[in-house]
C-alpha positions in Angstrom: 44.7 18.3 -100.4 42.0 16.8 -101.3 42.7 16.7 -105.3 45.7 15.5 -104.9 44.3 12.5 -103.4 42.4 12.1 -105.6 45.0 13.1 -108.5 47.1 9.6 -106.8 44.1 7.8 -107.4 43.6 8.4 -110.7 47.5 7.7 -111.0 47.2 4.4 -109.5 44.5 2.9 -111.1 46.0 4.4 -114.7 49.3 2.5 -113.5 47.1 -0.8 -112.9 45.7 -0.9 -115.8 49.3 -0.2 -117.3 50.6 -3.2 -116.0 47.4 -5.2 -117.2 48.4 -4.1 -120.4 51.1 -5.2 -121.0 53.1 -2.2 -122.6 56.6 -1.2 -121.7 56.2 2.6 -122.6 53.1 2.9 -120.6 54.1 1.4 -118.0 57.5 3.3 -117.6 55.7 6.7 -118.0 52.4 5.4 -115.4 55.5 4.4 -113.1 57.6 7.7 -113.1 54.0 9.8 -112.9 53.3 7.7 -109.8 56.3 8.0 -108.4 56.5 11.7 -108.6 53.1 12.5 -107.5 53.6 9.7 -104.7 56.7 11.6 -103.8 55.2 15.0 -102.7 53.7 13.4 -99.7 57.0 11.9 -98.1 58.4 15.7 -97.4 60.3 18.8 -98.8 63.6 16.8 -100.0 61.4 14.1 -101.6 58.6 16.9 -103.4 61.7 18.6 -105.3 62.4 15.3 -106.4 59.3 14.2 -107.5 58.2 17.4 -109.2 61.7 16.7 -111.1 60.5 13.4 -112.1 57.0 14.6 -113.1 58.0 17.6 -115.4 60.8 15.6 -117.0 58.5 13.1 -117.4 55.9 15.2 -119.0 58.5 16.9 -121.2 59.4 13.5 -122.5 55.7 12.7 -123.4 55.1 15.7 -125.3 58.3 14.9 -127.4 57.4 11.6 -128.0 53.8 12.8 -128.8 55.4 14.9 -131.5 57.0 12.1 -133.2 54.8 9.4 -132.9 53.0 7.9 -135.9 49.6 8.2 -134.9 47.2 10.7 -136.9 47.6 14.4 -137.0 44.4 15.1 -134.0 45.8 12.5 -131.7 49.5 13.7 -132.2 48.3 17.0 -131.3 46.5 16.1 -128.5 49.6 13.6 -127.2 52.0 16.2 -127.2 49.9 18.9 -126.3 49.0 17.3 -122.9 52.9 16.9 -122.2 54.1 20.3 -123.5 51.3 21.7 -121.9 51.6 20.0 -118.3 55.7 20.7 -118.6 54.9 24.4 -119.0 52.6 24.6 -116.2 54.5 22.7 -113.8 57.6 25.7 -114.7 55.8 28.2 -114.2 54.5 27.3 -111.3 57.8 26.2 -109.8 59.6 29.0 -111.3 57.0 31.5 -110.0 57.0 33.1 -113.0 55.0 35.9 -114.2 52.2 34.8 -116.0 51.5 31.7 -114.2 47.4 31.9 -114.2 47.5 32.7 -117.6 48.9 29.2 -118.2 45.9 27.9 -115.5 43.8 29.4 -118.6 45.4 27.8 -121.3 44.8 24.3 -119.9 41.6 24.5 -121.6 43.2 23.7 -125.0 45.0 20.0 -124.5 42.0 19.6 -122.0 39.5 20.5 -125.2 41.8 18.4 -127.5 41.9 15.9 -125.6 38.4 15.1 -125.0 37.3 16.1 -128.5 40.1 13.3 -129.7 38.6 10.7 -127.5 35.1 10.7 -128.7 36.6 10.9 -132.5 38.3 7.6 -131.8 35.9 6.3 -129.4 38.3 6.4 -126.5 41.1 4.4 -128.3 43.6 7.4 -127.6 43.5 6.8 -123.5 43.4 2.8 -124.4 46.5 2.9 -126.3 48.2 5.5 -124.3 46.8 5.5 -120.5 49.3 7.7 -119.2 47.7 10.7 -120.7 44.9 10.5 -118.7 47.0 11.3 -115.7 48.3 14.6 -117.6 44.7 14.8 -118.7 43.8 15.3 -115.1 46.6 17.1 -113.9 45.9 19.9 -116.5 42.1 19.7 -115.1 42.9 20.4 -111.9 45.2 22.9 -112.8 42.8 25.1 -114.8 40.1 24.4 -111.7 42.8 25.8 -109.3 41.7 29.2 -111.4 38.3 29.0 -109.7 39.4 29.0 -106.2 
């Protein structure tokens, strides 16, 4: 309970500083993460929903990521974090087999994404600040292996 707290936290203040920023696409994607995180503390009609609105939402970053003209590391590690968090949030809908071994390969966008970071000095979460949130989300997910 307690991450996902914190996980709306992290959302909210990501969505702030969306709106500071002025961009339409962050905003809309900070806005639709909120709302589907938000949305799995109103009840069982409303979580359905929301993890709807997250996965599509995810999906939809990690196509964009693929297609954006940004260099070949940060592409990767754009679309990565949405493919990524789209898979995981399936599988663990879905309760398909083979849903830890997803937990485990959260450490690749998570590794990506932090290498990509420090190669442009943190201009990647600057420009994008949505990613963070998936960022996180696929953190907690590969921590939720260790308990």
């Amino acid at each position: 309970m307690i991450e996902r707290k914190i996980f709306l936290l992290v959302i909210l203040l990501v969505l702030l500083y969306s709106i500071r920023t002025k961009k339409n696409t962050s905003i809309i994607f900070s806005t639709l993460l909120f709302l589907g995180v938000l949305s799995t503390f109103l009840g069982n009609y409303f979580i359905t929903i929301g993890l709807i609105i997250f996965i599509l939402t995810a999906f939809i970053i990690g196509i964009k990521g693929v297609f954006s003209k940004i260099n070949i590391l940060e592409k990767i590690s754009y679309s990565s974090l949405g493919l990524f968090s789209f898979a995981a949030l399936l599988f663990g809908i879905m309760n398909w087999p083979g849903s830890n071994e997803v937990k485990l390969i959260m450490t690749f966008p998570i590794i990506i994404f932090i290498i990509t970071n420090f190669k442009t000095k943190f201009n990647l979460v600057k420009t994008y600040p949505f990613l963070l949130i998936l960022f996180f989300e696929c953190l907690f997910r590969f921590l939720r292996l260790l308990y």
